[in-house]
ZAMARGU-4260 file (C-alpha; in steps of 0.2 Angstrom, whole numbers, plus 5000, padded with zeros to 4 digits):
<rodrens>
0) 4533/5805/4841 | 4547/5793/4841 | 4546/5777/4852 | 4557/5778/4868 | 4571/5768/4869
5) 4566/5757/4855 | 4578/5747/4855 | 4577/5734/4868 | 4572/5721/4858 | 4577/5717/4839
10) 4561/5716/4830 | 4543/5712/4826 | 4532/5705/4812 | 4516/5714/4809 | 4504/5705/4800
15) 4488/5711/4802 | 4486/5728/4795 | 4486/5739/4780 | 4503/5748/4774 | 4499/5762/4766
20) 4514/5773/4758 | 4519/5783/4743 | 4536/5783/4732 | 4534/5802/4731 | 4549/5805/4723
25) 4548/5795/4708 | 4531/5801/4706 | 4538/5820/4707 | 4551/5817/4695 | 4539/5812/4684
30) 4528/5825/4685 | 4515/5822/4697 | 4512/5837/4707 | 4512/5848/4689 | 4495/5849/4685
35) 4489/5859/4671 | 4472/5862/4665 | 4466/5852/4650 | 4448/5853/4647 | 4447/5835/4637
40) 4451/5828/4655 | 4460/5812/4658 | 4454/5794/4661 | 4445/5791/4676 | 4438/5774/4682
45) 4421/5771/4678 | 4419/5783/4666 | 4418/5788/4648 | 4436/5790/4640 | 4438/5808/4636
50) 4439/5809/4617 | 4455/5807/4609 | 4459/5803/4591 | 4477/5795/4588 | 4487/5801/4572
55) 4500/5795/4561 | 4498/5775/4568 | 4512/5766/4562 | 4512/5747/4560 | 4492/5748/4558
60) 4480/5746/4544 | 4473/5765/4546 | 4483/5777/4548 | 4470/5788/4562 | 4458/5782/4571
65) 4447/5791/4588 | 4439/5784/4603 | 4422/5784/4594 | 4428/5774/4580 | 4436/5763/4594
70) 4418/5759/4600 | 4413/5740/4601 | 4431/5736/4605 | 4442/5732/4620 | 4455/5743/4622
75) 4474/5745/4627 | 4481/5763/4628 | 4498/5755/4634 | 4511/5772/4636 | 4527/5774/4637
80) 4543/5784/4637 | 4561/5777/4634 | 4570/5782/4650 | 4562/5767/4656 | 4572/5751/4652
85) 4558/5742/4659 | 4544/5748/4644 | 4556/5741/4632 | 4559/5724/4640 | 4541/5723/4639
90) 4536/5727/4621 | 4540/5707/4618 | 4527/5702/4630 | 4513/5717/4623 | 4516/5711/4605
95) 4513/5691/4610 | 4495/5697/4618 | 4494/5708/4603 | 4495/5693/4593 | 4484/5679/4604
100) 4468/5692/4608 | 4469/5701/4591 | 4452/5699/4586 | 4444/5704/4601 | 4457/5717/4610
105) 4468/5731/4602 | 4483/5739/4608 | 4492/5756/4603 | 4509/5759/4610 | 4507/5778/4613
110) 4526/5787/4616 | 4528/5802/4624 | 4534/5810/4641 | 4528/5822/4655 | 4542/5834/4656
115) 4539/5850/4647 | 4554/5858/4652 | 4569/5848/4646 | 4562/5838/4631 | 4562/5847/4614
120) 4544/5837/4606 | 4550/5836/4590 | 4569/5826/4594 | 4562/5816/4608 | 4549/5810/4595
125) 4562/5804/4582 | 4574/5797/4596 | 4560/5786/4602 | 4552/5784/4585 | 4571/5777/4582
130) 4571/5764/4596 | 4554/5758/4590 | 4558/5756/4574 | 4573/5744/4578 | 4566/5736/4590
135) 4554/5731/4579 | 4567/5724/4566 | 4578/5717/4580 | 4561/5709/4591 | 4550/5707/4577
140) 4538/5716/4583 | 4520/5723/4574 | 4513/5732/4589 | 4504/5748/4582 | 4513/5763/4587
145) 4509/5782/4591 | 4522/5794/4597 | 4510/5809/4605 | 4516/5819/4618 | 4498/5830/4621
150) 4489/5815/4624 | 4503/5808/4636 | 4501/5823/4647 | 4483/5824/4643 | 4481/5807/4651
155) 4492/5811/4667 | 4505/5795/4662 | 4513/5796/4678 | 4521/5777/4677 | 4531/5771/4662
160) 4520/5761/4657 | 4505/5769/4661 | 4489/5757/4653 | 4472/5762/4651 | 4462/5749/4651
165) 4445/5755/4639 | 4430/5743/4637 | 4419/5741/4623 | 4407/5755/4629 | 4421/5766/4628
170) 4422/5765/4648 | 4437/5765/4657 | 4439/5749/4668 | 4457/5752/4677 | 4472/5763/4674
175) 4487/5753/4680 | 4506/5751/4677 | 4508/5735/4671 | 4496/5720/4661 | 4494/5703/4665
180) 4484/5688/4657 | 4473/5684/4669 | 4467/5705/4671 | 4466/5702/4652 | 4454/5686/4651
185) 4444/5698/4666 | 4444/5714/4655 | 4435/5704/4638 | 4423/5695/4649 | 4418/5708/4657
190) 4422/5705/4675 | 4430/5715/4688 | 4448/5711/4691 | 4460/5718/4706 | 4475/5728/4701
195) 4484/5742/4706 | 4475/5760/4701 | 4489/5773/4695 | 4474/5785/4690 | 4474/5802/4694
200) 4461/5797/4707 | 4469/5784/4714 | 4486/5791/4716 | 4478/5805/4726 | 4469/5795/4736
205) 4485/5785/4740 | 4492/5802/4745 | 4478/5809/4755 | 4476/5792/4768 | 4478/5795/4783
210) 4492/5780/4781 | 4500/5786/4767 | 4520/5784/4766 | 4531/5801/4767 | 4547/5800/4763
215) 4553/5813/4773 | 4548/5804/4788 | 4551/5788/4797 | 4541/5775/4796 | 4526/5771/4805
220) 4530/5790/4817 | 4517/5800/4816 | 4504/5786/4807 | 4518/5788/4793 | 4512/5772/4783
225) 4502/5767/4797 | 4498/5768/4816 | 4510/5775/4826 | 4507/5759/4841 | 4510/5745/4827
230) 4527/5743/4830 | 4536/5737/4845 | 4552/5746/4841 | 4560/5753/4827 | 4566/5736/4818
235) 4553/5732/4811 | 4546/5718/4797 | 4531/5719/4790 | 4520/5711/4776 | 4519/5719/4759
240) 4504/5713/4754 | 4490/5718/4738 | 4483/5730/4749 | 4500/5740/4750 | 4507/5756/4742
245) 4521/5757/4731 | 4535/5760/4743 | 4554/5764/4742 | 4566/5750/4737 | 4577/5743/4749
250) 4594/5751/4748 | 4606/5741/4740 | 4621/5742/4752 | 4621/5746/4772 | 4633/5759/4769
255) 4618/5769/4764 | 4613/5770/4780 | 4622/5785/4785 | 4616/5796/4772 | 4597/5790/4772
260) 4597/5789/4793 | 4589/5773/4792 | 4589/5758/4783 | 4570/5755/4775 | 4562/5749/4762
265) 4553/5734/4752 | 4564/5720/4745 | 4564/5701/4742 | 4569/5690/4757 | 4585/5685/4748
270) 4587/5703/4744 | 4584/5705/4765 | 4600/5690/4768 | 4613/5698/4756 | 4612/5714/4763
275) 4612/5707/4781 | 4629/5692/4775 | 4637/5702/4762 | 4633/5720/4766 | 4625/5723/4750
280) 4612/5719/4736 | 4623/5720/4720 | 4639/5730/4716 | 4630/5740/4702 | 4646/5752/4700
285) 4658/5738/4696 | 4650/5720/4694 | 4665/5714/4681 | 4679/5715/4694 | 4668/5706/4707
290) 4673/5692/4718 | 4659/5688/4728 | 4645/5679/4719 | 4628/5688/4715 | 4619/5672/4716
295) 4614/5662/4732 | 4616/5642/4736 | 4601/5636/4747 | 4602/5619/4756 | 4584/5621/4759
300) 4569/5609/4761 | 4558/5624/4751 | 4568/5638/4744 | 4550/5647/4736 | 4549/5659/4747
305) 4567/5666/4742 | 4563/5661/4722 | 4546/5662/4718 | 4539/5681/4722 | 4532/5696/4715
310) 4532/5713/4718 | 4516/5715/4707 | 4498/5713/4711 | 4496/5699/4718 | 4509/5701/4728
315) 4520/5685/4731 | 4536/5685/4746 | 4538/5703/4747 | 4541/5713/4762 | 4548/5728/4772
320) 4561/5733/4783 | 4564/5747/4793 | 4578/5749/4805 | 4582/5764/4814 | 4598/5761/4827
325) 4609/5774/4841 | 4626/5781/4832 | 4634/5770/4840 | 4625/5753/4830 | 4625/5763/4815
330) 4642/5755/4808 | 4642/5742/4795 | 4645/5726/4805 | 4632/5733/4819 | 4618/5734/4804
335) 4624/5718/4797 | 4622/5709/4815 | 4605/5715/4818 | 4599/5711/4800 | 4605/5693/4803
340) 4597/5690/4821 | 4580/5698/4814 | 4578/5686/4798 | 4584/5671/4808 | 4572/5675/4822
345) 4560/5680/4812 | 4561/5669/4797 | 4570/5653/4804 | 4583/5652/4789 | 4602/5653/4794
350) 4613/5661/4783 | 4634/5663/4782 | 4646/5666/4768 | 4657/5651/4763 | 4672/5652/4748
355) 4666/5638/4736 | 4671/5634/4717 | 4656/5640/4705 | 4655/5645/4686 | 4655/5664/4680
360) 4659/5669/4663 | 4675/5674/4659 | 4679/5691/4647 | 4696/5688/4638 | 4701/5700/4623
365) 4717/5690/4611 | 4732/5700/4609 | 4726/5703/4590 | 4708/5710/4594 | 4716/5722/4610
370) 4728/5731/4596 | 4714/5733/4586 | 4704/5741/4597 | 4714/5751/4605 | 4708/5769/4607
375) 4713/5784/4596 | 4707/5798/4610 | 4693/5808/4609 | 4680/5813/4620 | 4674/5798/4632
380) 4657/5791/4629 | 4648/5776/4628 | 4639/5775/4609 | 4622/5772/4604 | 4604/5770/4611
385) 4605/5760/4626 | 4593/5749/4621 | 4596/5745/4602 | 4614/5749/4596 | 4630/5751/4607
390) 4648/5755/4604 | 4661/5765/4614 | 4673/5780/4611 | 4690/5780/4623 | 4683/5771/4638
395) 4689/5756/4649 | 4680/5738/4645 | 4674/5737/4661 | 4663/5755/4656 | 4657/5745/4642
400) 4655/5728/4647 | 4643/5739/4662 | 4633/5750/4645 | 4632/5734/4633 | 4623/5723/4650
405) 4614/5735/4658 | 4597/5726/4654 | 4603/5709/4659 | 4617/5713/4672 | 4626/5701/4684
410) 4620/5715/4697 | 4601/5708/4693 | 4605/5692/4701 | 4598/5682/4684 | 4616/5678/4677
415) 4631/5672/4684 | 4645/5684/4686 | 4655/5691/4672 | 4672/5694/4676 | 4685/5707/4665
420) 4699/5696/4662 | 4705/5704/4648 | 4720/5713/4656 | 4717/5728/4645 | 4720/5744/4653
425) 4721/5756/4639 | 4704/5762/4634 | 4695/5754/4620 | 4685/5761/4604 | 4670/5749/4598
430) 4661/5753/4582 | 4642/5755/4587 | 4634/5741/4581 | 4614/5735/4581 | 4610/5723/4595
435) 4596/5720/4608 | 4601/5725/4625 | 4586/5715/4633 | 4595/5699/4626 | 4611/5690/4634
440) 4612/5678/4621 | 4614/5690/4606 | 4623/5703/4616 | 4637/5686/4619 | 4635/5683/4599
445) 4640/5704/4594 | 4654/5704/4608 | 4662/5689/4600 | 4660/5699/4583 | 4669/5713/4592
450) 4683/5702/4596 | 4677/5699/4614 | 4676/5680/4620 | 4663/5676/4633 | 4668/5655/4639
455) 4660/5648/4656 | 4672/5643/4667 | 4674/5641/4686 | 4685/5647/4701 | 4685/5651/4718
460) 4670/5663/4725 | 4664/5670/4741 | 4646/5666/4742 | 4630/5667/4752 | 4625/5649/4759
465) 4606/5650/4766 | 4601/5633/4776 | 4589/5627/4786 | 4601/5611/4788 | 4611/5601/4780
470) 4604/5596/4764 | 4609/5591/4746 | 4615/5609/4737 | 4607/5616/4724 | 4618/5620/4710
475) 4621/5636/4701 | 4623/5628/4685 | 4604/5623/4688 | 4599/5641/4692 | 4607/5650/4676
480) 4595/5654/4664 | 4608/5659/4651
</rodrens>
């Protein structure tokens, strides 16, 4: 049952338990849930690896290989599908720990996807096999590659990426969603190393706890995510610690509160202060017309715990909120105002929007490249892949500057703003053209062959100003990686 009257104070920290919840959703929309029988089995923790024999291996010096033949070797099953942006960002990384451990670790890239409703095998196959095979060229990449849908489903790949983590016993040591160096160094020696299990197992352990998290419920009601008495009232912080469940993000505006009933989630503690002083996260529908910065300026003694964190086991400045408010708190400067009295009670940083000069880049077309770009008509549609070629068909520039950064957004907090100052308002056609969406500085190089020019300039901004007090500011210039 719900507190009474929970609302008589603003909020408190718990510390000292577990938080146990589930993104049900995400893992429903990928499948989970839709079991079928398969009497090879799938990896489980501890045990043999079912037998599985990977076929047409591109980018390899066989061209087949099986599990037995894979005996005396550490081994990667590292899968993937390419609705997640995320897999693709990562093939960089997989191929540079390709390279360092390759005489003592292996690592197939295995394509595929769980849905057997909506994917025909055979296009989704070459569309994938498509994207590999520039990314490749674009990335320079020699990770093997393996495009098996059987063996996806066979081995229950819930996350994108799913890794499978097989010793050289042929033993599985862990099933997890992502790969780090320090699990790596772990795996070849042999020792045990603590990461996040995305097995079948552990995924229906999560969901059977007694804590687990149900999205159709409010947190922490009813030992939703975990006892019912460990919360004060229903404004709540709590630790997201390694012992946690994959929860819901934080929303990214306030104004969500009213279709969600509550405003929950995990989020970074700058992501907790721009919803709280700017009502939002990122405008993700329209970041090129934007005029209040993404990035933050700290006049802070230690700004770590709003830069350096990690969602990922171990997890690093990571928390959640929960706020559940009468109708009569539920409009946006009500949620705003609490937000800000529970972070600086509860975190000691102040926070307040200030209008300063700061640098963006500035989109300008000339009057040559506009006329050539002009649209002929046709059917609207942004062109290409999404991750390796892009090009556009009658839409506005700010519907393609949003397709061709995507990957590295101003939305994502990593890059100063971009702002459309072309003035073009007719719609534009743009031939598709090869280019890595994961990479700001050649998506700057093929705009600027498109007739596009990206310059860094400065002007006027509303921007979030986090203090402690008054200190020397930090510089945005400093904070740019691009």
């Amino acid at each position: 049952m719900k507190a009474t009257n929970p609302f008589k104070t603003l909020s408190i920290l718990t510390q000292n338990h577990q938080l146990f919840f589930l993104i049900s959703l995400v893992l429903y929309s990928l499948g989970y849930g839709q079991e079928t029988t398969d009497e090879r089995g799938y990896p489980r923790i501890g045990q043999p690896i079912p037998e599985f024999h990977l076929k047409n291996i591109e980018h390899y010096k066989v061209k087949e290989i099986g599990a037995k033949d894979l005996r005396g070797k550490h081994v990667l099953l590292w899968f993937w599908h390419r609705y997640c942006s995320g897999s693709y960002t990562q093939f960089d990384a997989m191929d540079a720990l390709r390279k360092k451990y390759e005489d003592r670790l292996e690592i197939f890239t295995i394509g595929g996807v769980n849905d057997k409703v909506h994917v025909i095998p055979e296009v989704e196959e070459d569309t994938m096999r498509a994207i590999f095979e520039r990314s490749t060229l674009v990335k320079k990449l020699s990770l093997p590659a393996v495009y098996d849908m059987d063996l996806y489903r066979q081995f229950k790949a819930w996350y994108a990426p799913t890794v499978v983590w097989i010793d050289d016993r042929g033993m599985v040591q862990a099933v997890t969603s992502s790969v780090n160096e320090n699990w790596i160094a772990a795996f070849l020696e042999g020792r045990p190393f603590r990461s996040e299990d995305v097995s079948v197992e552990g995924l229906k352990q999560a969901s059977e706890h007694p804590y687990a998290y149900d999205y159709h419920k409010d947190f922490l009601v009813d030992n939703n995510g975990g006892k019912s008495d460990d919360f004060l009232y229903r404004s709540l912080i709590a630790a997201f610690n390694n012992e946690s469940v994959t929860g819901p993000i934080l929303p990214s505006s306030v104004d969500q509160y009213s279709y969600f009933g509550k405003l929950e989630g995990v989020g970074s503690l700058l992501d907790f202060y721009k919803l709280a002083y700017l009502g939002r996260i990122y405008n993700f529908e329209d970041c090129y017309v934007d005029t209040t910065y993404n990035q933050a300026i700290y006049e802070l003694r230690d700004s770590t715990k709003f830069t350096d964190f990690s969602y990922s086991i171990p997890r690093k400045n990571y928390f959640w909120y929960s706020l559940l408010v009468p109708p009569r708190l539920t409009k946006r400067e009500s949620l705003m105002a609490i937000m800000q009295h529970d972070l600086e009670t509860f975190f000691g940083y102040k926070g307040r929007v200030d209008t300063r000069v700061l640098p963006y880049w500035s989109v300008v077309l000339s009057d040559e490249a506009k006329a050539q770009m002009a649209s002929n008509g046709g059917e609207a549609e942004v062109l290409g892949d999404w991750h390796t070629r892009m090009g556009a068909r009658n839409i506005t520039v700010n519907r393609y500057l949003n397709a061709i950064f995507h990957m590295t957004a101003p939305y994502l907090g990593s890059v100063i703003p971009i702002i459309n100052e072309t003035g073009m308002t007719k719609t534009i056609d743009v031939p598709v053209i090869d280019v890595d969406l994961s990479n700001f500085k050649e998506i700057k190089k093929v705009l600027s062959m498109q007739g596009f020019t990206l310059e860094k300039t400065k002007k006027e901004f509303k921007v979030l100003v986090i203090s402690d007090a008054t200190l020397p500011i930090v510089e945005i210039d400093s904070l740019d990686s691009h």
